[in-house]
C-alpha positions in Angstrom: 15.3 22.2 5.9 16.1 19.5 3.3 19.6 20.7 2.1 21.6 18.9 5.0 19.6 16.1 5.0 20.8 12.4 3.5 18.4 9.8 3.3 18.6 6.3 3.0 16.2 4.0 0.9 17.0 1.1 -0.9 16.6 -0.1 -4.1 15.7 -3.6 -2.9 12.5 -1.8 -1.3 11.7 -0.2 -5.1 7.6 -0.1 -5.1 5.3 3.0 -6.5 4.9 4.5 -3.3 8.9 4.4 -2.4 9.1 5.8 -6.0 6.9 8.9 -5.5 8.9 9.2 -2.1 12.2 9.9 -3.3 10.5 12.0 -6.0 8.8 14.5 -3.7 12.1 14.5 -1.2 14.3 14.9 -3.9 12.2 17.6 -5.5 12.0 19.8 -1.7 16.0 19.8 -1.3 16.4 16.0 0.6 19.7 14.0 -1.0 18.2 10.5 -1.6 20.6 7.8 -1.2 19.1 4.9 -2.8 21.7 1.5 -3.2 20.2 -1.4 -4.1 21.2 -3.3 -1.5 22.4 -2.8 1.7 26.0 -3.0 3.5 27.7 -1.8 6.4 29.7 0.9 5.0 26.2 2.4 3.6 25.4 3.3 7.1 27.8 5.9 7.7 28.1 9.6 7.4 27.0 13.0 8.7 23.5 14.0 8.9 22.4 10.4 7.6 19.1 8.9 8.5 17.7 5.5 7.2 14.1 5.2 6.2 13.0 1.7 6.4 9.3 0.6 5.2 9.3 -3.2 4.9 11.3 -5.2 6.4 10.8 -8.2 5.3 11.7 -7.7 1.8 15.3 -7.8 2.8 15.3 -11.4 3.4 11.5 -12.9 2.5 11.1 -15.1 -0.8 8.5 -17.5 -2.7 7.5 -20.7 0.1 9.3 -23.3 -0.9 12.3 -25.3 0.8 15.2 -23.8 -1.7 13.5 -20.3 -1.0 13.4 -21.3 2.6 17.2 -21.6 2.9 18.1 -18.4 0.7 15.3 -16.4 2.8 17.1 -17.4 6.3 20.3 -16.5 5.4 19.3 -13.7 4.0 17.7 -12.8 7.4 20.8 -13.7 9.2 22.7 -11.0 7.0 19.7 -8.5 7.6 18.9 -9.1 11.4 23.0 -9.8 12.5 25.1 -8.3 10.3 22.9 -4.7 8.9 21.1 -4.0 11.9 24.0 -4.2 14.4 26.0 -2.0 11.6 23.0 0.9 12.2 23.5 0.6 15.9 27.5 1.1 16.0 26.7 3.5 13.5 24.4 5.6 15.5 22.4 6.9 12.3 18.8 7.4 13.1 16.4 4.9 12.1 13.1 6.2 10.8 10.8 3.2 10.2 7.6 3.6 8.6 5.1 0.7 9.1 2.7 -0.3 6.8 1.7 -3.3 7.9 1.9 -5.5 11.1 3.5 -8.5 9.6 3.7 -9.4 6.2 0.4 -10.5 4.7 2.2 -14.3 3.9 2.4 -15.9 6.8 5.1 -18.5 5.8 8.5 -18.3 8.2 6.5 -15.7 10.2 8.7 -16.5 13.2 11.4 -14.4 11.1 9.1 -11.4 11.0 8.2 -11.2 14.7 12.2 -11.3 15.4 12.8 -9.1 12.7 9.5 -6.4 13.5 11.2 -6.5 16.9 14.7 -5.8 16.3 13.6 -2.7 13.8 11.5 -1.5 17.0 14.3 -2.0 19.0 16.7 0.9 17.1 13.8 2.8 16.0 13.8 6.7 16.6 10.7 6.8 15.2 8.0 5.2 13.9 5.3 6.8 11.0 2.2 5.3 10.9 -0.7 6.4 8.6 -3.4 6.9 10.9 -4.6 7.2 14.4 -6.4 3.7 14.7 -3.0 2.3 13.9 -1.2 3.8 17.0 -3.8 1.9 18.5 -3.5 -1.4 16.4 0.8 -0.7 17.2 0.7 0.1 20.7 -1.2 -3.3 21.5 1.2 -5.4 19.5 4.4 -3.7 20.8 3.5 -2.8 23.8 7.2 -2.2 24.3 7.9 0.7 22.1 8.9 3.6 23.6 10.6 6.0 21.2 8.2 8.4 18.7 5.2 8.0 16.9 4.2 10.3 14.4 0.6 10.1 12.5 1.9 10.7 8.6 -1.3 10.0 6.1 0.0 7.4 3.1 0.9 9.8 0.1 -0.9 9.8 -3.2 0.0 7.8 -5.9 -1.1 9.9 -8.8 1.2 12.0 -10.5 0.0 16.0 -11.0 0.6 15.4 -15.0 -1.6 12.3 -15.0 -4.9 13.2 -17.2 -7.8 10.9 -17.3 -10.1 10.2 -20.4 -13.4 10.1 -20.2 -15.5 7.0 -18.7 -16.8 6.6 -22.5 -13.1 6.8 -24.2 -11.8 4.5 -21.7 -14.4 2.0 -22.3 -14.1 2.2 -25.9 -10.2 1.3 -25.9 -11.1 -1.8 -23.3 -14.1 -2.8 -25.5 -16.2 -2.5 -22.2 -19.8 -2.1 -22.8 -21.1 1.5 -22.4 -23.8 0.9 -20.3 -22.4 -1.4 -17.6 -21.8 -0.9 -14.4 -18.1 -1.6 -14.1 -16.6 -2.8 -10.3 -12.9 -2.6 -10.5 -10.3 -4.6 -8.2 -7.2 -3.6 -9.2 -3.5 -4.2 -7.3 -1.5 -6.7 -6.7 -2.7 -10.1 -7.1 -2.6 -11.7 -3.3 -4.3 -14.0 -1.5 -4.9 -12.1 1.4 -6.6 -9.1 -0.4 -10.2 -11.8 -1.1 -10.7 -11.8 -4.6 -12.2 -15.4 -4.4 -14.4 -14.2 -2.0 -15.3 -11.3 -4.1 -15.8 -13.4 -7.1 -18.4 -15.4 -5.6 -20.1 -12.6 -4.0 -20.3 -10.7 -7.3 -22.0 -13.5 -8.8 -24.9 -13.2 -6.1 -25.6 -9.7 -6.2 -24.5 -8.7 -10.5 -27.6 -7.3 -12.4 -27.5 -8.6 -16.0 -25.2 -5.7 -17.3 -22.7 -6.0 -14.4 -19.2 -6.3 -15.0 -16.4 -7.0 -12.2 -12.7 -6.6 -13.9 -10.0 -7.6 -11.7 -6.3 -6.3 -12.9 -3.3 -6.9 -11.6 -0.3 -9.3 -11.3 -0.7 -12.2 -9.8 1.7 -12.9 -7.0 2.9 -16.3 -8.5 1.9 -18.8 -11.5 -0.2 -20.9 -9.4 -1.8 -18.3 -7.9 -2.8 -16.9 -12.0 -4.2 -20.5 -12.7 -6.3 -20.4 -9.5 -7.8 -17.3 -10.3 -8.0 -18.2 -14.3 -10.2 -21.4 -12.9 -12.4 -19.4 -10.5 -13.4 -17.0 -13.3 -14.1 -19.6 -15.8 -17.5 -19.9 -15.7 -18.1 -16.2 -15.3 -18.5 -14.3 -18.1 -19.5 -11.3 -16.4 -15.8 -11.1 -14.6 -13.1 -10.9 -16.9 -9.2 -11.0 -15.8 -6.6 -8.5 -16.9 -3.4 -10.9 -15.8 0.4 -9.1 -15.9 2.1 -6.0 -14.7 -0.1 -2.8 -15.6 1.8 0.4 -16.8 0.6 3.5 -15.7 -1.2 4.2 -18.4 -3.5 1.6 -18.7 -3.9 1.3 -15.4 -5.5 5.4 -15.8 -7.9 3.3 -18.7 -8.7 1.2 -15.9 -10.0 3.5 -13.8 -11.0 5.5 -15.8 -13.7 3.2 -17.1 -15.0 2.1 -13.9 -17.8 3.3 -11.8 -16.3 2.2 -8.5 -13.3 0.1 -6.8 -13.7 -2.8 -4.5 -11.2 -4.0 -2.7 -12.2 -6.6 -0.3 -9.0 -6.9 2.0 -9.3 -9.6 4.8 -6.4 -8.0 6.5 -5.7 -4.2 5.8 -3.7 -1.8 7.4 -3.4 0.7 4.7 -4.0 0.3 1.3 -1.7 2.4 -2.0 -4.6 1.0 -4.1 -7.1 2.4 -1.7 -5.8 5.9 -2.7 -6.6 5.0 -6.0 -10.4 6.1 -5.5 -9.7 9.1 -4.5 -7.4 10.5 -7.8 -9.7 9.2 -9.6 -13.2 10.2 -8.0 -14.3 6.8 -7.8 -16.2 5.7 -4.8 -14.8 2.4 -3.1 -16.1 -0.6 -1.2 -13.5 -1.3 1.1 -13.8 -3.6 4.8 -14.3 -1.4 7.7 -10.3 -2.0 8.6 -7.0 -0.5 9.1 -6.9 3.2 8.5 -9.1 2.7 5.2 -12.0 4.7 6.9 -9.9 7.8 8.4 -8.1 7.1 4.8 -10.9 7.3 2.4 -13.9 8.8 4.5 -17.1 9.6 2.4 -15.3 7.8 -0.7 -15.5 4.9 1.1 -18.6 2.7 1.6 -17.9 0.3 4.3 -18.7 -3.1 5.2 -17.4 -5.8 8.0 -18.0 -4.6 11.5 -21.0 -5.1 13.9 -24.1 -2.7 12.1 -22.4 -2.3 8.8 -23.7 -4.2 5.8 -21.9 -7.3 4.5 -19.8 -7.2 1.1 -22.8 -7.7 -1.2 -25.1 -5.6 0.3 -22.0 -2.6 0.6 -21.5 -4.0 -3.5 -25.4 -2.6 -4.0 -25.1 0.8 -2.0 -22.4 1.6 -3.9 -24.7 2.1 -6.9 -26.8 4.5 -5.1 -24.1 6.6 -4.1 -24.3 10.9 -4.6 -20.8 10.6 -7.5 -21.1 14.8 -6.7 -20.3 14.0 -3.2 -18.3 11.6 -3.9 -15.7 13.8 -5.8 -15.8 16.3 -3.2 -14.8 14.1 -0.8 -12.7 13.0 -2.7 -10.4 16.4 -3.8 -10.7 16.8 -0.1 -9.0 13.9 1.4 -6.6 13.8 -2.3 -5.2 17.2 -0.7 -4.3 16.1 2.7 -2.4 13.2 1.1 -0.7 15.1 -1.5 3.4 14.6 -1.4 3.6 18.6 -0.8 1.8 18.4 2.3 3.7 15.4 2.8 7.4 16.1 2.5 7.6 18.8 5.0 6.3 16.5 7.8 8.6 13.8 6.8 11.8 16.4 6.8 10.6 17.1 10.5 10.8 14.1 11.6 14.3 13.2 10.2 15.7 16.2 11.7 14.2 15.7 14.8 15.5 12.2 14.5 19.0 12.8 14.1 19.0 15.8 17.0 18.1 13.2 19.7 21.5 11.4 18.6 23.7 11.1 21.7 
């Protein structure tokens, strides 16, 4: 099925998960077009569909008024120039949403134009689980095209190999007998890392540790979180991009993630605790529960604990279980699973062109 087909993805969307994309439809047969940038003349061909994820990266920068400028142009090129080009073009637009809106809320009147001008030439839109049809359908109430339910594909490679929990610890000079809570991603405001800081301090036995590991989404934000931690010796910082493999050391070392997300739809770092085993405490949010299941232990809504009571369950959690559940849910989300579903729906993308 993937011989004919040419997908579009662009470079100026590169993140892990469009990485292990193009991987796993390259590897079943799909000719991945991947141009950094886009311009009209990319748009057109035979058999061509574009798979958009965020939209925003096209034209959002830092906040500030020389970013401001260089951000609306850039959104006049993206929302005037390359999305009328797909219309007259008549490819197929296969957007996947991963989010609402983007988590910054700066210059959000660009987003709610440009969400609604994707939506507008969309064939089709993949979302990652069922409570975010529901979450979709109440913000764009005006959709009418498809909606497929595609799970968020792992982001573990089948070559990666952990080392043990002892190892791991040894080559972080982590104590051995700590209890280890990892938060580990992107550095963002949104995802409550202050909130977990102080919360961690409440509820930390003596030979608790809370790592946080990431890179921080700016300078300032680094400083803030440098001075929130200062006084805490039992939360150190890992600051800077992470390679892959010590990002495995990581999580390899810890006994569980938490990942206390004040606005989730669906989370790559989520997925994290399951490749790994690790149970996570995660907001009751988004797709995380139809994403992590039993892995998850929940927190947030009306009869579920708060964070630092969820951040004490999680030490009393069956790990047996726990790994099952997890190799479960890790095979529903694996790429091979994956790839087939995605192939359907460009295909059936480009045979409802006129």
């Amino acid at each position: 099925m993937g011989e004919n087909l040419k997908v579009l993805i662009f470079g100026h969307e590169k993140t892990a998960y469009t990485n292990y994309l193009i991987d796993a439809l390259t590897g079943a047969g799909v000719k991945v077009l991947s141009p950094y940038w886009p311009f009209p003349w990319h748009f057109w061909g035979k058999g061509l569909v574009w798979h958009l994820h965020w939209p925003s990266f096209y034209y959002k920068l830092r906040p500030s008024a020389l970013f401001n400028i260089i951000s609306l142009l850039a959104w006049i090129y993206f929302v005037f120039i390359i999305l009328p080009s797909v219309a007259l073009s008549k490819i197929p637009l296969v957007y996947t949403m991963h989010n609402l809106y983007p988590h910054e809320r700066h210059l959000r009147f660009m987003d709610k134009i440009a969400r609604r001008r994707v939506l507008s030439l969309a064939h089709t839109v993949v979302l990652n689980c069922q409570r975010a049809r529901t979450i979709f359908q109440k913000e764009f109430p005006f959709y009418k095209g498809s909606i497929q339910i595609i799970p968020h594909g792992s982001l573990q490679r089948p070559s990666e190999k952990p080392v043990s929990q002892r190892e791991a610890r040894q080559r972080l000079g982590l104590p051995q007998d700590a209890y280890v809570y990892l938060h580990v991603g992107k550095l963002r405001l949104y995802k409550g890392i202050e909130e977990l800081v102080s919360v961690f301090r409440l509820v930390a036995g003596a030979k608790d540790l809370l790592l946080i590991v990431g890179e921080p989404a700016n300078p300032g934000y680094a400083g803030r979180l440098k001075y929130l931690v200062q006084d805490s010796p039992q939360v150190r910082l890992f600051l800077g991009f992470t390679p892959d493999d010590q990002l495995s050391l990581y999580l390899c070392s810890c006994n569980c993630l938490v990942l206390p997300y004040r606005q989730v739809m669906t989370s790559g770092a989520a997925l994290l605790a399951l490749a790994w085993s690790k149970p996570a405490v995660v907001p009751s949010a988004g797709c995380l529960p139809e994403q992590l299941g039993a892995v998850g232990v929940y927190y947030g809504d009306e009869g579920l604990p708060s964070l630092g009571d969820a951040m004490r369950a999680v030490k009393q959690i069956d790990r047996a279980k726990v790994a099952k559940a997890a190799r479960m849910k890790l095979a529903q989300v694996s790429w091979e699973n994956l790839v087939p579903k995605l192939q359907k729906v460009y295909a059936c993308s480009l045979s409802r062109l006129p």
